[in-house]
mmCIF file as Biopython writes it, N, C-alpha, C and O atoms, coordinates in Angstrom:
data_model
#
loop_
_atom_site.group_PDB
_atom_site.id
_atom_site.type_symbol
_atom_site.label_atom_id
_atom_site.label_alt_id
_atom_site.label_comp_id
_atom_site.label_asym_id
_atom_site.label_entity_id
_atom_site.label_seq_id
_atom_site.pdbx_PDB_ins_code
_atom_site.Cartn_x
_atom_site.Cartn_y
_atom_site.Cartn_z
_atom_site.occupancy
_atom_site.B_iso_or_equiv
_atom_site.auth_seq_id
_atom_site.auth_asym_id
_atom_site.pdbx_PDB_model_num
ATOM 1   N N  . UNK A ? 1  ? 6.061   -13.602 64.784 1.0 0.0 1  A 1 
ATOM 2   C CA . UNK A ? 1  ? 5.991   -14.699 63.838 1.0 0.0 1  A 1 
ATOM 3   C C  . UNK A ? 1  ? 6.544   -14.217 62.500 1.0 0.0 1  A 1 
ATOM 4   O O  . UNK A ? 1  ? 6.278   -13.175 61.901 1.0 0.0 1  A 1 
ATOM 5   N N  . UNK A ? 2  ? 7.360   -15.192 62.169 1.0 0.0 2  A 1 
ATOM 6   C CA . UNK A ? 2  ? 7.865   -14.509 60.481 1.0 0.0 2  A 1 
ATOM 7   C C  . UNK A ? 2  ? 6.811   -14.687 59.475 1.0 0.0 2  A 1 
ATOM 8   O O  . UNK A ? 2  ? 5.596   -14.771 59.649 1.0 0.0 2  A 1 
ATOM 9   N N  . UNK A ? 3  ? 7.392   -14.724 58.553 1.0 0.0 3  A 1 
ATOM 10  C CA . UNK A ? 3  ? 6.589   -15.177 57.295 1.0 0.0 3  A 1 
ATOM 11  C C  . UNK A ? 3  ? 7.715   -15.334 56.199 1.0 0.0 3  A 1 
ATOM 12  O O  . UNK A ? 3  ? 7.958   -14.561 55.273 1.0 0.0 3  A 1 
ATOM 13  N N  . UNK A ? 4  ? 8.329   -16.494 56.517 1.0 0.0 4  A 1 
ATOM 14  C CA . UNK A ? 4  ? 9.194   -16.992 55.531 1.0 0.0 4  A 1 
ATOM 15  C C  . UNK A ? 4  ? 8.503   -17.713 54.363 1.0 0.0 4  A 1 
ATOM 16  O O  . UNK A ? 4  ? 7.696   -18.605 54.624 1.0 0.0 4  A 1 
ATOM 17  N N  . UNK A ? 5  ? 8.837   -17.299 52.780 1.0 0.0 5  A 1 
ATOM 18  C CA . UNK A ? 5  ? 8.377   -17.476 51.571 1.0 0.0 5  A 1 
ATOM 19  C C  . UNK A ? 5  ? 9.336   -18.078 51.141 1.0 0.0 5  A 1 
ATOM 20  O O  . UNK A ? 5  ? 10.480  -17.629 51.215 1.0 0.0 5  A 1 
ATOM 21  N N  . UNK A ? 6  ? 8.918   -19.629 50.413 1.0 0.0 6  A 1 
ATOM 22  C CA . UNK A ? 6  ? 9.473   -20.741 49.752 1.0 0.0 6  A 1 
ATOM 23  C C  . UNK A ? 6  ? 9.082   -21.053 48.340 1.0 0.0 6  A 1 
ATOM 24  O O  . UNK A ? 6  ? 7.912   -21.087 47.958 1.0 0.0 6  A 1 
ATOM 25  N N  . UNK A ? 7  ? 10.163  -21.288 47.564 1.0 0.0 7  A 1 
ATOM 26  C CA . UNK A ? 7  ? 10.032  -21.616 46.127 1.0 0.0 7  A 1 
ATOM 27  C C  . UNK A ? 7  ? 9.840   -23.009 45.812 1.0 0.0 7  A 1 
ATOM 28  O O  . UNK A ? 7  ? 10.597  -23.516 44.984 1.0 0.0 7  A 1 
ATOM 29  N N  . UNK A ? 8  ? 8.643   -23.928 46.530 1.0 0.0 8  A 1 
ATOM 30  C CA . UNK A ? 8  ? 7.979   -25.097 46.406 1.0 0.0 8  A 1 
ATOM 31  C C  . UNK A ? 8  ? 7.403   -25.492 45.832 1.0 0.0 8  A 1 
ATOM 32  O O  . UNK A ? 8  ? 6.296   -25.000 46.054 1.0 0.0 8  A 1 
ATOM 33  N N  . UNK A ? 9  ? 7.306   -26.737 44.484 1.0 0.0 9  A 1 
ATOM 34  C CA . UNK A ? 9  ? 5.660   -26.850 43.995 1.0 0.0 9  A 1 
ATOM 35  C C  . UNK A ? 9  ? 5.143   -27.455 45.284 1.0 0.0 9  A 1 
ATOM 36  O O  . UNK A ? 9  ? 5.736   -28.078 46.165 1.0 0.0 9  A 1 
ATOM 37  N N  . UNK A ? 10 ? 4.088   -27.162 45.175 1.0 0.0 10 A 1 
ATOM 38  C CA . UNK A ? 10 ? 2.499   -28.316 46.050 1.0 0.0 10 A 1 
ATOM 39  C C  . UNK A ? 10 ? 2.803   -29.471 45.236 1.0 0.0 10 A 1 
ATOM 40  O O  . UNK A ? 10 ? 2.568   -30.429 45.973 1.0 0.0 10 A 1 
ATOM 41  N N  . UNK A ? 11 ? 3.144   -29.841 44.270 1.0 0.0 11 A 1 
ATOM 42  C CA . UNK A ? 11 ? 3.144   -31.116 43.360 1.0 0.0 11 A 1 
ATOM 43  C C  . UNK A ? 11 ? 4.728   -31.484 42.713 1.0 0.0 11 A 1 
ATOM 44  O O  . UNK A ? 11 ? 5.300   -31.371 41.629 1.0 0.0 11 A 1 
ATOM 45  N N  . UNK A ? 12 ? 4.925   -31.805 43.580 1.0 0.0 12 A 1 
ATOM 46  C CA . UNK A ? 12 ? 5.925   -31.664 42.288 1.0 0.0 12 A 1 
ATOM 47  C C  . UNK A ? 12 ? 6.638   -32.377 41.328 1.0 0.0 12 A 1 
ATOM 48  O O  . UNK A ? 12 ? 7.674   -31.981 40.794 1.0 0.0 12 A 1 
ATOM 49  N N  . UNK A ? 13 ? 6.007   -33.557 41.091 1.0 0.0 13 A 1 
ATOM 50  C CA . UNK A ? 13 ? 5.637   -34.098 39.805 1.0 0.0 13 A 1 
ATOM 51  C C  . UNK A ? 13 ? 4.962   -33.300 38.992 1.0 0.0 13 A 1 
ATOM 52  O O  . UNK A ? 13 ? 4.799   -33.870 37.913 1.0 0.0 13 A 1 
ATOM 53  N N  . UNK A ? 14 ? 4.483   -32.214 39.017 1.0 0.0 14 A 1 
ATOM 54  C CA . UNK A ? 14 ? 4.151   -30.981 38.134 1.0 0.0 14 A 1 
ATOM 55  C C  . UNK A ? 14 ? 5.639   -29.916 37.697 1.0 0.0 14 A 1 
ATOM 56  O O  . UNK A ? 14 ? 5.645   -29.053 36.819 1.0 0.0 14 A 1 
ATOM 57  N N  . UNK A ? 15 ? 6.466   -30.189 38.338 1.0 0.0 15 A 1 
ATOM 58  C CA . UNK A ? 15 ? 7.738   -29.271 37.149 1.0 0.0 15 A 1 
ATOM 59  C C  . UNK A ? 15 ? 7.904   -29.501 36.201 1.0 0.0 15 A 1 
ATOM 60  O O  . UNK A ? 15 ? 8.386   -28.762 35.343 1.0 0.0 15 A 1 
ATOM 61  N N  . UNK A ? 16 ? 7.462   -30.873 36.058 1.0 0.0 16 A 1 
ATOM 62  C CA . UNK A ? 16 ? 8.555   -31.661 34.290 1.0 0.0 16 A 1 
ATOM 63  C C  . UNK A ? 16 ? 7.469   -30.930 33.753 1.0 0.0 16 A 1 
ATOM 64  O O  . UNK A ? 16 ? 7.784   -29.881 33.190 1.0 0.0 16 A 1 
ATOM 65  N N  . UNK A ? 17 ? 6.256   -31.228 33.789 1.0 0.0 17 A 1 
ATOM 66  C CA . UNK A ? 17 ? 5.082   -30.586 32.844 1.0 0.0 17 A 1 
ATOM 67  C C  . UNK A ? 17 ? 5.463   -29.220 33.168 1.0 0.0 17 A 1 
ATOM 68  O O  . UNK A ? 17 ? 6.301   -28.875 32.334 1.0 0.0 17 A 1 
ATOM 69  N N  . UNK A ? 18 ? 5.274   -28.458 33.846 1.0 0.0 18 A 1 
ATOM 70  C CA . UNK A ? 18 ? 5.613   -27.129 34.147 1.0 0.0 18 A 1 
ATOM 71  C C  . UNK A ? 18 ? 6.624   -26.608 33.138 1.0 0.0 18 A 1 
ATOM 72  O O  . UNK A ? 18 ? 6.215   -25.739 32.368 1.0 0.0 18 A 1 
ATOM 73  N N  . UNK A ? 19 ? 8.081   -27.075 33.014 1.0 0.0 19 A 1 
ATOM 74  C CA . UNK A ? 19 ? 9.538   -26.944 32.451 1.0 0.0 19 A 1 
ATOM 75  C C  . UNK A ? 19 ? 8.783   -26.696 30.976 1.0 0.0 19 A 1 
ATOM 76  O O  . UNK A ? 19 ? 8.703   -25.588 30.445 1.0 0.0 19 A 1 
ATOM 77  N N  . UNK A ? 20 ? 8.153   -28.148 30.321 1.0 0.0 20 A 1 
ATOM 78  C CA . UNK A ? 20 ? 7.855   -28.493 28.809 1.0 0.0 20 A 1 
ATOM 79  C C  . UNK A ? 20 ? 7.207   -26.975 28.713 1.0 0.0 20 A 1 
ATOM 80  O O  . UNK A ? 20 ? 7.836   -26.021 28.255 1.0 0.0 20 A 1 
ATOM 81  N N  . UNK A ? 21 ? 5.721   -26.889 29.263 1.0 0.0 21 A 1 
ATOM 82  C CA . UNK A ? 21 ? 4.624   -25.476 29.023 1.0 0.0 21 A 1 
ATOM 83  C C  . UNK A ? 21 ? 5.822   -24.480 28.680 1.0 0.0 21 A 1 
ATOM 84  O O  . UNK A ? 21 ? 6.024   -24.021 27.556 1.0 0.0 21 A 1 
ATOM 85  N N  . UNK A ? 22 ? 6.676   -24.181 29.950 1.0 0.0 22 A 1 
ATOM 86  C CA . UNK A ? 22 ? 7.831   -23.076 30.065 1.0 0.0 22 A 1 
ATOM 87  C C  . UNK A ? 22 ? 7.981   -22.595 28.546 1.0 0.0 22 A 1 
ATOM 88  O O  . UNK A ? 22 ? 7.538   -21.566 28.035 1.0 0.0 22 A 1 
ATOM 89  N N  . UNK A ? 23 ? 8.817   -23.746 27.900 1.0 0.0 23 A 1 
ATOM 90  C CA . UNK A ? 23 ? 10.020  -24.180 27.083 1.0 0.0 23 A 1 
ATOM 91  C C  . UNK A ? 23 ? 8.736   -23.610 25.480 1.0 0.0 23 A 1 
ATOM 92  O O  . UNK A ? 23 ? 8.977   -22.650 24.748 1.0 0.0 23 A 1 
ATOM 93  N N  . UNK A ? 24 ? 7.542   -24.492 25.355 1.0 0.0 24 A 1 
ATOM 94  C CA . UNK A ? 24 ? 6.568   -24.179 24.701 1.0 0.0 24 A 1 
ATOM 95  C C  . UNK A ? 24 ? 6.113   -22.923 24.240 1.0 0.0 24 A 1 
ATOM 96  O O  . UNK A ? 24 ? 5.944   -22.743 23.034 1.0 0.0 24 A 1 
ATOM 97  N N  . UNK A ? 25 ? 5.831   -21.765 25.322 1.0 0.0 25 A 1 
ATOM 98  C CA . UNK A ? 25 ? 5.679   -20.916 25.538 1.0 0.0 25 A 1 
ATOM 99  C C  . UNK A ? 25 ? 6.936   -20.043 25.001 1.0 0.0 25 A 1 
ATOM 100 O O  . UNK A ? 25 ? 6.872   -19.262 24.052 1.0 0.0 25 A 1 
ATOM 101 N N  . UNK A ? 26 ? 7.951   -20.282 25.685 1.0 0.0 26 A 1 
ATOM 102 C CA . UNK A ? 26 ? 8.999   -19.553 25.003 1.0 0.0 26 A 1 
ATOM 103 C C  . UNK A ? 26 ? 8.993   -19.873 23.487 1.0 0.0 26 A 1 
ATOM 104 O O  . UNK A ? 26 ? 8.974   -18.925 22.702 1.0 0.0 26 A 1 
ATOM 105 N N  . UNK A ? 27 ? 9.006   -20.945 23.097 1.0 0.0 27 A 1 
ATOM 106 C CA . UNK A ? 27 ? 8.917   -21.089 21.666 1.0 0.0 27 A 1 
ATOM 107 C C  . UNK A ? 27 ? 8.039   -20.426 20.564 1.0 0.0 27 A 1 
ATOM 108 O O  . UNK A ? 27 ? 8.394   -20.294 19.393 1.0 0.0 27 A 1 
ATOM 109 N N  . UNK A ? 28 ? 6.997   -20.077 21.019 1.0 0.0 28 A 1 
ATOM 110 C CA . UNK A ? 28 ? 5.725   -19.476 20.629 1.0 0.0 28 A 1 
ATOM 111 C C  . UNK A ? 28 ? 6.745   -18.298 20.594 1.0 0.0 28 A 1 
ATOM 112 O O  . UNK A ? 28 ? 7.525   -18.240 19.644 1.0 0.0 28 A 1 
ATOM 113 N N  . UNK A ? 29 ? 6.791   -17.109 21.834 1.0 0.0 29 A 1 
ATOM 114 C CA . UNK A ? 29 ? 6.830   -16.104 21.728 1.0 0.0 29 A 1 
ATOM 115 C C  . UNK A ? 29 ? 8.587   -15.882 21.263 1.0 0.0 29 A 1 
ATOM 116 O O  . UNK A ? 29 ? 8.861   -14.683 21.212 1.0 0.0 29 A 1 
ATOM 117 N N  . UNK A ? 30 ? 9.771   -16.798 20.929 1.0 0.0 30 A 1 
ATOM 118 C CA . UNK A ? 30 ? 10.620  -16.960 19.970 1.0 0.0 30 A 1 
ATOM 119 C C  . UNK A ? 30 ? 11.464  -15.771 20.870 1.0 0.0 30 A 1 
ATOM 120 O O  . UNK A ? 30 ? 11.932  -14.670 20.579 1.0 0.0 30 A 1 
ATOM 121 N N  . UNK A ? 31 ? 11.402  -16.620 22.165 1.0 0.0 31 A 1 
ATOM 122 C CA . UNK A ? 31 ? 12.226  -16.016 23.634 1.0 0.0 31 A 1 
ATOM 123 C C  . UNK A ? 31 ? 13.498  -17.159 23.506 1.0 0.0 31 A 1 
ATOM 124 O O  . UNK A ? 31 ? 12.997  -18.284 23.490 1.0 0.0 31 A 1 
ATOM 125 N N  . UNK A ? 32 ? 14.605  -17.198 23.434 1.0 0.0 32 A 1 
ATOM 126 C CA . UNK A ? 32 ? 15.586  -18.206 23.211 1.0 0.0 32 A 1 
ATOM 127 C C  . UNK A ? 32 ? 16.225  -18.175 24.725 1.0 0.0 32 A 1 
ATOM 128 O O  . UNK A ? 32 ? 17.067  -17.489 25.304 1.0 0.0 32 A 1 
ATOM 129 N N  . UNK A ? 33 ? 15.149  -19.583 25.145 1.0 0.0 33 A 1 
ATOM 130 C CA . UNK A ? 33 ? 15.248  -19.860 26.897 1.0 0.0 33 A 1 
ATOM 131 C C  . UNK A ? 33 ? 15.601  -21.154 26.671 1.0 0.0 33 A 1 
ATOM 132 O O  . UNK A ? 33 ? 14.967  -21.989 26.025 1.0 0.0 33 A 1 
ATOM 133 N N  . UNK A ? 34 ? 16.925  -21.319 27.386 1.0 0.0 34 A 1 
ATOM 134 C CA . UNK A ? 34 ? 17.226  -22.372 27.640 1.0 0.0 34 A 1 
ATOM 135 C C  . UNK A ? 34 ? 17.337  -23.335 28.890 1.0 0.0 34 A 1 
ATOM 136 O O  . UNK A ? 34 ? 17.501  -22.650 29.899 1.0 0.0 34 A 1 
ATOM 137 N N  . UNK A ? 35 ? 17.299  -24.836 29.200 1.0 0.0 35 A 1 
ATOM 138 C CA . UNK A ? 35 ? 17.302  -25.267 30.330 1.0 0.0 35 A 1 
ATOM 139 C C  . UNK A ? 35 ? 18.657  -25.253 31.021 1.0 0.0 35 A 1 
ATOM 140 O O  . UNK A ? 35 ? 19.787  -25.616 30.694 1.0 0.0 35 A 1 
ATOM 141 N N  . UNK A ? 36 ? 18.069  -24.648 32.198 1.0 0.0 36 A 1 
ATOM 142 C CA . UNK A ? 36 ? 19.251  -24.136 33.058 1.0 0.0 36 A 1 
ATOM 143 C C  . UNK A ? 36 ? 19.362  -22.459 33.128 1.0 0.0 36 A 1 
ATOM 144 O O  . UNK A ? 36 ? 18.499  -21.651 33.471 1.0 0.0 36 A 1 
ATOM 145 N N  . UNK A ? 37 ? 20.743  -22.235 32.677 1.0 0.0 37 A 1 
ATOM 146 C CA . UNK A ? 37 ? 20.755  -20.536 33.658 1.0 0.0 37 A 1 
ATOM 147 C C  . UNK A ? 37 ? 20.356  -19.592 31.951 1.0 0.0 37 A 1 
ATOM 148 O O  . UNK A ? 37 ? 20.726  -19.920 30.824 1.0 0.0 37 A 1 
ATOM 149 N N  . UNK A ? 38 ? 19.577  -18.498 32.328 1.0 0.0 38 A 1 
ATOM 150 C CA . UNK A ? 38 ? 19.171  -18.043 31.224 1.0 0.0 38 A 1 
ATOM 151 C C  . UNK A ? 38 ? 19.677  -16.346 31.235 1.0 0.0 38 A 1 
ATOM 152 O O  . UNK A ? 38 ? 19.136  -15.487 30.539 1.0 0.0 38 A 1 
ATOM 153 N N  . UNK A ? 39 ? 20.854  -16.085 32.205 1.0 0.0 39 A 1 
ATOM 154 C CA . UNK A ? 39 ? 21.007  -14.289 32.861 1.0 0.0 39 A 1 
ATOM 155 C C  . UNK A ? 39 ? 21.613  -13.433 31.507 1.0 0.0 39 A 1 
ATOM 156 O O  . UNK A ? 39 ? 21.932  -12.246 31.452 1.0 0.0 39 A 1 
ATOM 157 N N  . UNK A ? 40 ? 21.653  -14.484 30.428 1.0 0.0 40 A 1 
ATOM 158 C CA . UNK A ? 40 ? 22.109  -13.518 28.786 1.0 0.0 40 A 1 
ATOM 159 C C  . UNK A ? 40 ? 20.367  -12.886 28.645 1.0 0.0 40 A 1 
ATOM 160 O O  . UNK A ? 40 ? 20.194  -12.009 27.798 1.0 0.0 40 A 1 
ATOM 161 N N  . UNK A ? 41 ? 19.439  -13.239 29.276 1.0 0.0 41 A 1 
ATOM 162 C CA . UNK A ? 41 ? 18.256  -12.829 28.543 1.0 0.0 41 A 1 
ATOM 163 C C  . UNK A ? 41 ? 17.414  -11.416 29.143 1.0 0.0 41 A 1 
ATOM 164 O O  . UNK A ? 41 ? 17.937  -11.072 30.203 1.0 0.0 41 A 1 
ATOM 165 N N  . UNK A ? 42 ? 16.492  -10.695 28.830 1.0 0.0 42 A 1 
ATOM 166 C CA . UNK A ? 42 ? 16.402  -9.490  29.618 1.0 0.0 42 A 1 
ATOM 167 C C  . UNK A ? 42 ? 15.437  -9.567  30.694 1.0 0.0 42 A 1 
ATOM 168 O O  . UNK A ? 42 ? 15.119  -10.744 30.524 1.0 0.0 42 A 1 
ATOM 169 N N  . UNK A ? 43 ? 15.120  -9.395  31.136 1.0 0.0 43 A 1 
ATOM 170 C CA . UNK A ? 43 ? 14.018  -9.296  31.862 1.0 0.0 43 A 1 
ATOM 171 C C  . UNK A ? 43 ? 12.451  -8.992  31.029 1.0 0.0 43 A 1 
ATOM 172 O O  . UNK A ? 43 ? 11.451  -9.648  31.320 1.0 0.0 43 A 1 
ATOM 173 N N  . UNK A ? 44 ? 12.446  -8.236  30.296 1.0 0.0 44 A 1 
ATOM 174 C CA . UNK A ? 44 ? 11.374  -8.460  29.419 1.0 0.0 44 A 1 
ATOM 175 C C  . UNK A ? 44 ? 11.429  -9.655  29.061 1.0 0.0 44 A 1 
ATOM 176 O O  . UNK A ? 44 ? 10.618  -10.342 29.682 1.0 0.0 44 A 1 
ATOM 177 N N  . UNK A ? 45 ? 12.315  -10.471 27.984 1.0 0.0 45 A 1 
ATOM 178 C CA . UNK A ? 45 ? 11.986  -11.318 27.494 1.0 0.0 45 A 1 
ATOM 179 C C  . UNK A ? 45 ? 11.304  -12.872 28.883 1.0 0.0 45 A 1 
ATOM 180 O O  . UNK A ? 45 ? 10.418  -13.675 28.588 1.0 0.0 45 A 1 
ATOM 181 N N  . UNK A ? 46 ? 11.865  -12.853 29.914 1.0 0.0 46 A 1 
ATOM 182 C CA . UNK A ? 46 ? 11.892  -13.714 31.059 1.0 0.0 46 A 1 
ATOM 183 C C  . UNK A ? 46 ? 10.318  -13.591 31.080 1.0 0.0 46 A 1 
ATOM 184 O O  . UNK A ? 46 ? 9.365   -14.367 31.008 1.0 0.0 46 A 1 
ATOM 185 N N  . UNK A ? 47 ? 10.548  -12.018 31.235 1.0 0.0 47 A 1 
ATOM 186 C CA . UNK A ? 47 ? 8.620   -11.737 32.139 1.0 0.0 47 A 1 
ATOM 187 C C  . UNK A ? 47 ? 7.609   -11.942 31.478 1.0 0.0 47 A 1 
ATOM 188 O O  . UNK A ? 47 ? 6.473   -12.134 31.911 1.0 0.0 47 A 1 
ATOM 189 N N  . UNK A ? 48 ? 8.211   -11.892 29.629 1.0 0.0 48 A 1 
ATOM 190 C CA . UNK A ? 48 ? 7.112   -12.390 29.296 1.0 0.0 48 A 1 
ATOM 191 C C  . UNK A ? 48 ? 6.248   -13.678 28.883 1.0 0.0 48 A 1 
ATOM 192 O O  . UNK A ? 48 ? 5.109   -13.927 28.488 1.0 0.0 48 A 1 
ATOM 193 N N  . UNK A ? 49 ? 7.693   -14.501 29.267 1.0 0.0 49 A 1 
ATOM 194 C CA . UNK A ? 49 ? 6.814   -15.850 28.995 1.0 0.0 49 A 1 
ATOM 195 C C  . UNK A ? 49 ? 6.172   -16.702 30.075 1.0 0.0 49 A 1 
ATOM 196 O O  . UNK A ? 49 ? 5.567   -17.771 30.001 1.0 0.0 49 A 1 
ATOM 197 N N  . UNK A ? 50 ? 6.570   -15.689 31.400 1.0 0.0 50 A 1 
ATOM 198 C CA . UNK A ? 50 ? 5.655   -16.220 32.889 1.0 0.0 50 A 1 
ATOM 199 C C  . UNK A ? 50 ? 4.325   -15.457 32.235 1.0 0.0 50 A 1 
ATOM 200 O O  . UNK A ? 50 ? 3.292   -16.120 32.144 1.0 0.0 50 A 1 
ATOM 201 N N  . UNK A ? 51 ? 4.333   -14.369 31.876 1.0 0.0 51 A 1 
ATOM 202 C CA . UNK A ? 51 ? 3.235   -13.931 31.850 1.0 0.0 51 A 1 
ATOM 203 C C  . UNK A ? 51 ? 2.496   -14.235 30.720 1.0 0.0 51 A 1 
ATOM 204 O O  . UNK A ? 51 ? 1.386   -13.704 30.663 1.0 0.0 51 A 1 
ATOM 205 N N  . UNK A ? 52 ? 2.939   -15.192 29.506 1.0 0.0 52 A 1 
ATOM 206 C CA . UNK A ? 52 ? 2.086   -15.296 28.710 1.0 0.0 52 A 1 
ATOM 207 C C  . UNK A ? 52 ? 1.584   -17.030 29.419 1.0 0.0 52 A 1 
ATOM 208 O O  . UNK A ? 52 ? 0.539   -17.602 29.109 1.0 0.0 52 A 1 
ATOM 209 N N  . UNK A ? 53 ? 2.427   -17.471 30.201 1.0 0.0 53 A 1 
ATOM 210 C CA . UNK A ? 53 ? 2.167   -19.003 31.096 1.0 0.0 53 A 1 
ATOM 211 C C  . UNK A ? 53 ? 0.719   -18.468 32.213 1.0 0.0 53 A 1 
ATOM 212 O O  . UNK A ? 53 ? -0.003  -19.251 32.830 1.0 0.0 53 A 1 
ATOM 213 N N  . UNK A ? 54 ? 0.655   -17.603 32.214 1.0 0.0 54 A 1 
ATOM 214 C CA . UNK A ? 54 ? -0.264  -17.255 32.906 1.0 0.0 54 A 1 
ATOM 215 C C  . UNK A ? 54 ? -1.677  -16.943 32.039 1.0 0.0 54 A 1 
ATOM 216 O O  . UNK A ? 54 ? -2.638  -17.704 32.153 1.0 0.0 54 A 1 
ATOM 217 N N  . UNK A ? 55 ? -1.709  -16.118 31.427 1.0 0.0 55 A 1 
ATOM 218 C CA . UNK A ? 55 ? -2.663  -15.917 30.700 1.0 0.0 55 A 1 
ATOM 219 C C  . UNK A ? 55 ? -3.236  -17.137 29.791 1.0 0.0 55 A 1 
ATOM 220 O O  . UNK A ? 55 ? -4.390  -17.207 29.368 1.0 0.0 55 A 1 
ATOM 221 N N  . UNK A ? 56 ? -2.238  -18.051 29.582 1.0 0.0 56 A 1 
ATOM 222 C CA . UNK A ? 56 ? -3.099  -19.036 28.942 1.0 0.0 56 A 1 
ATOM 223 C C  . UNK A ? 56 ? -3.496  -20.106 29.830 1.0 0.0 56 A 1 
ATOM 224 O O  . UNK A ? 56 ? -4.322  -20.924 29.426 1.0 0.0 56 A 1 
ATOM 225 N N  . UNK A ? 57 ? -2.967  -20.205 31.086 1.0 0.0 57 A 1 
ATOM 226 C CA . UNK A ? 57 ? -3.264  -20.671 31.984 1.0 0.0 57 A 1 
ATOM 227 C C  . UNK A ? 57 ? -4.681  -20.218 32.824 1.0 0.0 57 A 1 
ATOM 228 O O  . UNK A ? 57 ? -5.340  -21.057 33.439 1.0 0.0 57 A 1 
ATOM 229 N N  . UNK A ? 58 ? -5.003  -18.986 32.773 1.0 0.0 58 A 1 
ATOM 230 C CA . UNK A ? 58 ? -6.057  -18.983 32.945 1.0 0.0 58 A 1 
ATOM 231 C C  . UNK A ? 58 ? -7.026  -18.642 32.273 1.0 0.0 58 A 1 
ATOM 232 O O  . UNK A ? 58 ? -8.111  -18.454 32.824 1.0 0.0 58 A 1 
ATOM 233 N N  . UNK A ? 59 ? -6.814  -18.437 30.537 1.0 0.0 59 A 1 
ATOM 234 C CA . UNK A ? 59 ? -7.489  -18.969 29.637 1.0 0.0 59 A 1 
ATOM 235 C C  . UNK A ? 59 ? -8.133  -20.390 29.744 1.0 0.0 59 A 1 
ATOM 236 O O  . UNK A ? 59 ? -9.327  -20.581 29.510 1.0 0.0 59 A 1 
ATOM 237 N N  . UNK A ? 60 ? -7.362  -21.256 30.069 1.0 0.0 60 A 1 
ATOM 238 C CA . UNK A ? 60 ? -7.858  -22.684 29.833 1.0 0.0 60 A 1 
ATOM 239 C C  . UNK A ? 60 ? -8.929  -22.733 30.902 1.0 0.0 60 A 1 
ATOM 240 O O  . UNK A ? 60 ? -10.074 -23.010 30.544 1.0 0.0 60 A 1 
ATOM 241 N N  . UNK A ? 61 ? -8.642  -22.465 32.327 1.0 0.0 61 A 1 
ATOM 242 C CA . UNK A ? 61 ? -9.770  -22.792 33.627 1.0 0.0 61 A 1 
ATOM 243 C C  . UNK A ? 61 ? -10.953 -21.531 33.175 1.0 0.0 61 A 1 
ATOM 244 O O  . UNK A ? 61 ? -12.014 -21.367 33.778 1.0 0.0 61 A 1 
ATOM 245 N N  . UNK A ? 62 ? -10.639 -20.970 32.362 1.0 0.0 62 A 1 
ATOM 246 C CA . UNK A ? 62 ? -12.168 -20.095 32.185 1.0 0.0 62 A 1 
ATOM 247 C C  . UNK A ? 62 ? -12.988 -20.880 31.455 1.0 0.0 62 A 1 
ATOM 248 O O  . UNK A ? 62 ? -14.205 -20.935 31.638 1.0 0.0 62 A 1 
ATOM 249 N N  . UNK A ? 63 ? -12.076 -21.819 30.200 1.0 0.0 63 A 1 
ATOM 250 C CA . UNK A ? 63 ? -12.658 -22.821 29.361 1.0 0.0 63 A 1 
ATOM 251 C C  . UNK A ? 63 ? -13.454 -23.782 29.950 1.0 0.0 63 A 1 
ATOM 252 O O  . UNK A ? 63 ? -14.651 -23.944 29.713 1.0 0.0 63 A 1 
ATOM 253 N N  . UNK A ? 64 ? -12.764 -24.432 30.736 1.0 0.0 64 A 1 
ATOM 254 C CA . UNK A ? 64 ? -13.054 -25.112 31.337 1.0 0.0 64 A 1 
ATOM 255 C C  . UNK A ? 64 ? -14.224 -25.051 32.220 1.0 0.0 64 A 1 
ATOM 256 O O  . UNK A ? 64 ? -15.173 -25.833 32.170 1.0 0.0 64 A 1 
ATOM 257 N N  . UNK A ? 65 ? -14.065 -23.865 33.198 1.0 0.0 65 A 1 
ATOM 258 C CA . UNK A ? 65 ? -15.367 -23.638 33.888 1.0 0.0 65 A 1 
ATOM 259 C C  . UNK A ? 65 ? -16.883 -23.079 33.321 1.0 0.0 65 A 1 
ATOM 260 O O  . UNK A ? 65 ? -17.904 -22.922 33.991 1.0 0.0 65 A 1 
ATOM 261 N N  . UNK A ? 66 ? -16.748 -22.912 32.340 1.0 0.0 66 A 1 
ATOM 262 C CA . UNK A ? 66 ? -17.960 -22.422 31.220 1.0 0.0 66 A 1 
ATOM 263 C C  . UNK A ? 66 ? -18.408 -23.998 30.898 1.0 0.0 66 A 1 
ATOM 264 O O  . UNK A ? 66 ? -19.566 -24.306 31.182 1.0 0.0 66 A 1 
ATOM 265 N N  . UNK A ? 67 ? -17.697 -24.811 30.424 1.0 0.0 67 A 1 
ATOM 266 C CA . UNK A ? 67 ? -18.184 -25.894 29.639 1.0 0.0 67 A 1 
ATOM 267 C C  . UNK A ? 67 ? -18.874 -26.586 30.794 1.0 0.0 67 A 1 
ATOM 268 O O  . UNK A ? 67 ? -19.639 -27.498 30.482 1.0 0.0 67 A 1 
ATOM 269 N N  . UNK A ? 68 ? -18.685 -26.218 32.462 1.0 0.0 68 A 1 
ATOM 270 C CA . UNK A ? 68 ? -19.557 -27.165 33.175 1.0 0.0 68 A 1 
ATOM 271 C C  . UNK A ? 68 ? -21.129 -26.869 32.865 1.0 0.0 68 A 1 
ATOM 272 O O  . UNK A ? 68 ? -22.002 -27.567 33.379 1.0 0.0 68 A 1 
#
């Protein structure tokens, strides 16, 4: 059996919101990401705005799950 891995949302009426956060995020951390192809940029700068999409991403569900 394989295990072929796909670049799918589960939702995906969640990209446009997804794209904006992206775009947001880059703005914050003053990463000059643009929509569409971004291969002028380094890999640091890329990794860090998944990874700051993450951290505030699960900043918020910690918020969230405390306030129940």
């Amino acid at each position: 059996m394989s295990s072929k891995t796909t670049n799918r949302l589960e939702v995906p009426e969640a990209k446009e919101a997804l794209d904006r956060f992206k775009m947001e995020v880059a703005d914050e951390l003053g990463v000059p990401l643009s929509h569409g192809y971004n291969g002028n940029l380094t890999s640091y700068q890329n990794g860090s705005v998944g990874g700051y999409m993450v951290k505030k991403m699960i900043e918020a569900q910690e918020k969230q799950m405390s306030d129940r």
